[in-house]
C-alpha positions in Angstrom: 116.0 59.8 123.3 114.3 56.9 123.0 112.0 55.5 119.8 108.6 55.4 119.6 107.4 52.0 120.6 105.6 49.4 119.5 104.2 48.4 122.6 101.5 49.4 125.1 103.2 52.1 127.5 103.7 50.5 131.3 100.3 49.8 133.1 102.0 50.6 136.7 103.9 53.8 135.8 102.7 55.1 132.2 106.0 55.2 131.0 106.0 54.4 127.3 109.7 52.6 127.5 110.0 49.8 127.3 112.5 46.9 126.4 111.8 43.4 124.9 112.5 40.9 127.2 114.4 38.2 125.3 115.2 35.0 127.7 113.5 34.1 130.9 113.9 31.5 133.6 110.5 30.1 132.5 110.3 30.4 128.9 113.7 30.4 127.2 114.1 31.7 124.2 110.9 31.0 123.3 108.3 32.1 126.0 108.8 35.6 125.6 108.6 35.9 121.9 105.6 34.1 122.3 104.1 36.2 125.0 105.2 40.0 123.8 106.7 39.8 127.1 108.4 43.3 127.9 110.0 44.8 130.5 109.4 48.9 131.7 112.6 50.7 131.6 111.6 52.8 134.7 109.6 50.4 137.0 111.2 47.2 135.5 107.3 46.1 135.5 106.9 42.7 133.3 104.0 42.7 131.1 102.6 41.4 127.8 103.8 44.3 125.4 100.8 44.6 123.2 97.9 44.0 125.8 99.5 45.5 128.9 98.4 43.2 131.0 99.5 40.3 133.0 101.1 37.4 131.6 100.7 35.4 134.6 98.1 33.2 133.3 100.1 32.7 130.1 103.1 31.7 131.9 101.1 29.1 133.9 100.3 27.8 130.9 103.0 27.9 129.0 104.9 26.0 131.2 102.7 23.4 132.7 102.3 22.6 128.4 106.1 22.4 128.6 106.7 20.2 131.7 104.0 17.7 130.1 105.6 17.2 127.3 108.7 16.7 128.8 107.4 14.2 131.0 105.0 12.5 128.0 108.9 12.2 126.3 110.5 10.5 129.4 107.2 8.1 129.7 107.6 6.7 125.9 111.4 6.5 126.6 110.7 4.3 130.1 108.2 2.3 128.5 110.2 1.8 125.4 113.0 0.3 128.3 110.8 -1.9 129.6 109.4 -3.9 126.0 
């Protein structure tokens, strides 16, 4: 038997399981956490946990804010080469 969840059952199948999905390819450790991203136990359907929608958009997000700052880093370490 499963507990009682915190999160918003599974828009796809309605099943109210659902575990918390801790690293991801896009986000870490971090992403997830950030996003209440879950994962349905029965249809394996990724979702924000406590909206139960999408988290498509946040991802986009998330990681074009990510890859900027990683390139704003190597861009003061170049220019800090070249003076």
């Amino acid at each position: 038997m499963y507990p009682i969840s915190k999160y918003v059952p599974c828009p796809q199948c309605g099943c109210p399981h659902v575990n918390e999905v801790t690293f991801t390819w896009w986000g870490g450790l971090l992403g997830p956490k950030l996003l209440s991203h879950v994962k349905c136990t029965h249809c394996h359907n990724e979702y924000n946990g406590k909206s139960g929608k999408s988290n498509q958009t946040g991802i986009l997000i998330y990681v074009a804010i990510s890859a900027l700052l990683v390139l704003g880093i190597l861009a003061i370490g170049f220019l800090g080469q070249l003076g």
